[in-house]
C-alpha positions as CSV (number, residue, x, y, z in Angstrom):
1,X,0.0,0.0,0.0
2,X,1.1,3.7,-1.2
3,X,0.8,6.6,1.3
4,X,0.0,9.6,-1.3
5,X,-0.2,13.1,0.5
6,X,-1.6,16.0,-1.2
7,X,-0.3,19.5,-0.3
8,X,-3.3,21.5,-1.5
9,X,-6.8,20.7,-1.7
10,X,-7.6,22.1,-5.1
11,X,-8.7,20.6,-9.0
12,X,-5.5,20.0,-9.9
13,X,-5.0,17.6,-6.7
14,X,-8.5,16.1,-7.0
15,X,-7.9,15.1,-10.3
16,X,-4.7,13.6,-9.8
17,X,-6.3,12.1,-7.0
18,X,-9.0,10.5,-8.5
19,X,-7.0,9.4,-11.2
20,X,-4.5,7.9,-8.6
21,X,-7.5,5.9,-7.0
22,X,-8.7,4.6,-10.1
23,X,-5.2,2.7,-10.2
24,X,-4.4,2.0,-6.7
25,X,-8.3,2.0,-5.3
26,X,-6.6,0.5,-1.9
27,X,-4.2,3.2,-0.9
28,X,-4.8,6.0,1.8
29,X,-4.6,9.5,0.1
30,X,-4.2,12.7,2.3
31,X,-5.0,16.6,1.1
32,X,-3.4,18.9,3.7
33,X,-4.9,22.4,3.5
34,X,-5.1,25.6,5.0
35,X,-8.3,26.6,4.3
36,X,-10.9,25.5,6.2
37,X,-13.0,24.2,4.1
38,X,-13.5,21.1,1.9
39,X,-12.6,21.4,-1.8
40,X,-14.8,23.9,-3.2
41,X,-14.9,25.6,-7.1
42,X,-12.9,29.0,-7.4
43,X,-14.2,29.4,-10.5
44,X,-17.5,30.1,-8.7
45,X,-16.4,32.6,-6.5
46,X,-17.7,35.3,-8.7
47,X,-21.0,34.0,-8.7
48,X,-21.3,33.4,-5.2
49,X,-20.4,37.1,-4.5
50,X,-22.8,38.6,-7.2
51,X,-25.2,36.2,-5.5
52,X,-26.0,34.2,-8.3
53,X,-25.5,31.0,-6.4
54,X,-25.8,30.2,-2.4
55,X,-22.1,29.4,-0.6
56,X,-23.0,25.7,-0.5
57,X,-23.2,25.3,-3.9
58,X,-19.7,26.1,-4.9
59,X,-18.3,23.2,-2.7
60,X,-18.1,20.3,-5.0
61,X,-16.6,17.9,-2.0
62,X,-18.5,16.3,1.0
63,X,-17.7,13.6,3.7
64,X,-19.0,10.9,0.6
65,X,-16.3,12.5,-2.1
66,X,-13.5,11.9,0.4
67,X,-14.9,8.5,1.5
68,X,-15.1,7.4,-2.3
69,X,-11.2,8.4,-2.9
70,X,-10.2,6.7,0.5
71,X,-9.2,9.7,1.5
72,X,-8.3,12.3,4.2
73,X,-8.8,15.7,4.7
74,X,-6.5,17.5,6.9
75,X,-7.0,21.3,8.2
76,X,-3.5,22.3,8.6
77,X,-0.9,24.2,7.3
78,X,2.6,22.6,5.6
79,X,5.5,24.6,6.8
80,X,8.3,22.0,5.3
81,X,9.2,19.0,3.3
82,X,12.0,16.7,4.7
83,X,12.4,14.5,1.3
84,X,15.0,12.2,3.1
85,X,12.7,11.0,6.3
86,X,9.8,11.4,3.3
87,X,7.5,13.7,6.0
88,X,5.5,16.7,5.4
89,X,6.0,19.3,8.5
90,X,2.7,21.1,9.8
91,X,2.3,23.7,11.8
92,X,0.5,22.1,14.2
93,X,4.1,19.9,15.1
94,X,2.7,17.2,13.3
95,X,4.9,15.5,11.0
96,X,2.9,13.4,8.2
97,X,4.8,10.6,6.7
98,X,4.2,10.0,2.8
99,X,5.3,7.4,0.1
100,X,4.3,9.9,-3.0
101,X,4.0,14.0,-2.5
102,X,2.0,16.1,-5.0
103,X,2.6,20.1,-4.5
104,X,-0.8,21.3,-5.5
105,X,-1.3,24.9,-3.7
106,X,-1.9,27.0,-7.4
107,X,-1.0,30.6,-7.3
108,X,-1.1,33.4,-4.7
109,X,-1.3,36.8,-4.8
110,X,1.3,38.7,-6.8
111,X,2.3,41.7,-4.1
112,X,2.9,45.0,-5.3
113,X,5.1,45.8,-2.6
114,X,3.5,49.6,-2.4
115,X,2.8,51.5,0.5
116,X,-0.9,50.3,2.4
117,X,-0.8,47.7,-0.1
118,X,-2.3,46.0,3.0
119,X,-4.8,48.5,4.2
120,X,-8.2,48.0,5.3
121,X,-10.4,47.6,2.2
122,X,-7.6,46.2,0.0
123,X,-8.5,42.9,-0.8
124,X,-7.8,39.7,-3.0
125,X,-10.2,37.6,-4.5
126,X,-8.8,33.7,-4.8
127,X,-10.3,32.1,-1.8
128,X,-13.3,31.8,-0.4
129,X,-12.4,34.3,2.7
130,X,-11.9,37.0,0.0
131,X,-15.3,36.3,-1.2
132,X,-17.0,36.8,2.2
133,X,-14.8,39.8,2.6
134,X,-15.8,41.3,-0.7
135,X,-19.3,40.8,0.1
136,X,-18.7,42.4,3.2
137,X,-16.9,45.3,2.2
138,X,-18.8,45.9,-1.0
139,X,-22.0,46.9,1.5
140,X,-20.9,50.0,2.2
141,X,-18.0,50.8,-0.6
142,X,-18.9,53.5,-2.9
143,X,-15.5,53.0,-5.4
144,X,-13.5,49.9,-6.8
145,X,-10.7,49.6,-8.2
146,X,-9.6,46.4,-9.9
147,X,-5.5,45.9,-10.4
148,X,-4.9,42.9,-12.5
149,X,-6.0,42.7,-16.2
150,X,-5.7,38.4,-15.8
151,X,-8.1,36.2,-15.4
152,X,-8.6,37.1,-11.9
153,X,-9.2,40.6,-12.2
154,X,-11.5,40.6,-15.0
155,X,-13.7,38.8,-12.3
156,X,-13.0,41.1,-9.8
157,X,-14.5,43.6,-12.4
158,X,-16.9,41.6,-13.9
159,X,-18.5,41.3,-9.4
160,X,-17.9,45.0,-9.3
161,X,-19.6,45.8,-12.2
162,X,-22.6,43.8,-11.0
163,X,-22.5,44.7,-7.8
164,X,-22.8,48.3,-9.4
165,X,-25.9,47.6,-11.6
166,X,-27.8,46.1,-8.6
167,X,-27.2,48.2,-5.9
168,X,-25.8,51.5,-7.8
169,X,-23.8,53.2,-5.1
170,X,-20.4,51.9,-6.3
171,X,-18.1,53.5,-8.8
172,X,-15.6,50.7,-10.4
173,X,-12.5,52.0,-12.3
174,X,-10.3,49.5,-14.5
């Protein structure tokens, strides 16, 4: 039997992990992940936060996904990779043994490294947490401004814009 660990909990890890199952059906498999939550769609961020969907129906995981895959979700965060005791180290002082490690923790934000870059208000939009906070902030925001002319950010602008034509106090610059 094959200990596989997943660092991230995202598509790229589900579908190696299901593909990985489908060949070795009897083998534990392990996503570690920050976030506290089970593996959810990104892609429907935007749609959660123009309210065009409820929160629960971007998750795409439950306790049955996991139990299909034989697998394991952990709520942690990786802080190293010893490759010669073949251990992933958590933050929590754990140390998780593994047979096969897959690094699947997709892209983070790209700092501009300006002053109040960080301010109250600033936010990004790849996680779920973002999403609430958009929400949040977007209640009582009466300008937007979208950096980022990606994938990403035409989102961003694309929720802005909507948030605009519904509830028409907020100005959105690109």
């Amino acid at each position: 039997m094959t200990r596989y660990v997943f660092i991230g909990n995202s598509m790229a890890a589900h579908s190696a992990a299901t593909r990985i199952h489908s060949l070795d059906p009897r083998s534990p498999i392990t996503f570690v992940t920050d976030e506290p939550y089970p593996y959810y769609s990104r892609c429907a961020l935007m749609y959660y936060v123009m309210e065009h969907c409820w929160k629960r129906d971007i998750f795409i995981a439950d306790d049955e996904h996991y139990r299909r895959l034989n697998a394991e979700l952990v709520f942690d965060t990786v802080i190293g990779v010893d490759t010669s005791q073949r251990e992933v180290l958590l933050l929590s002082g754990q140390a998780m043994g593994y047979d096969k490690l897959c690094v699947c923790t997709g892209a983070a934000p790209r700092r501009l490294g300006v002053p109040n870059e960080d301010a109250e208000g600033v936010q990004d939009f790849i996680r779920l947490e973002d999403a609430d906070s958009i929400l949040r902030e977007s209640a009582h925001a009466k300008r937007a401004v979208v950096i980022g002319g990606g994938l990403i950010g035409a989102e961003a602008a694309e929720v802005f814009h909507e948030l605009e034509a519904v509830s028409k106090p907020l100005r959105v610059s690109f």
